[in-house]
C-alpha positions in Angstrom: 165.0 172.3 -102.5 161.9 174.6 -102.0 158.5 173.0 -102.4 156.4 173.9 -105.5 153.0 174.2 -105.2 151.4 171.6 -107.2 149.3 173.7 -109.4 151.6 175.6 -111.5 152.3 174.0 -114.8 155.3 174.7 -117.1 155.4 174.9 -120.7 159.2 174.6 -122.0 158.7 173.5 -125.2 162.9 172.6 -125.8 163.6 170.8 -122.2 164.9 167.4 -122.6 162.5 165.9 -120.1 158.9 167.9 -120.7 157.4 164.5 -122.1 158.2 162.6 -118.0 157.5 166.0 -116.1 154.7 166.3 -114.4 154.6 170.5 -114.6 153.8 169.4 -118.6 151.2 167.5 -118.0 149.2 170.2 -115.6 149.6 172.7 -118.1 148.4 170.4 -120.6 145.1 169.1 -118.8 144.3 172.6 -117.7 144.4 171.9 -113.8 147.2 174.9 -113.8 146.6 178.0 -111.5 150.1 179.1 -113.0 152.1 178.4 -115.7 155.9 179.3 -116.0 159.1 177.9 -118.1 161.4 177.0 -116.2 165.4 176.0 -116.5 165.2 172.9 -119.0 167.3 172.8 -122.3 168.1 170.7 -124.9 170.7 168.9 -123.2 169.5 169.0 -119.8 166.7 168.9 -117.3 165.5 171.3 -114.8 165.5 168.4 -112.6 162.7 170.2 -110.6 159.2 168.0 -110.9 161.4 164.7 -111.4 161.9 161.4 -109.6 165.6 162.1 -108.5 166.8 158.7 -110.4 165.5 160.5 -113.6 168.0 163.1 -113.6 170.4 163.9 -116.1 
């Protein structure tokens, strides 16, 4: 998996997993440089910014 930098934030509002990823929070406390949406749903998570036990 490619590395992220870890300024860019992400602000998907319907992924499953945006209250335990750590993109959220940056967007949220305002440290973001950049801030995307990326692949979360409903029923799933992007799997991206999470501990790899945490996915689902």
């Amino acid at each position: 998996m490619a590395q992220v930098p870890e300024d860019i934030g992400c602000e998907n509002k319907k992924c499953i997993a945006k209250d335990e990823c750590k993109r959220q929070v940056i967007a949220k406390n305002n440290t973001a440089r950049e801030i995307k949406e990326f692949g979360g749903t409903e029923t799933k998570k992007c799997g991206k910014f999470l501990p790899q036990e945490s996915l689902g």
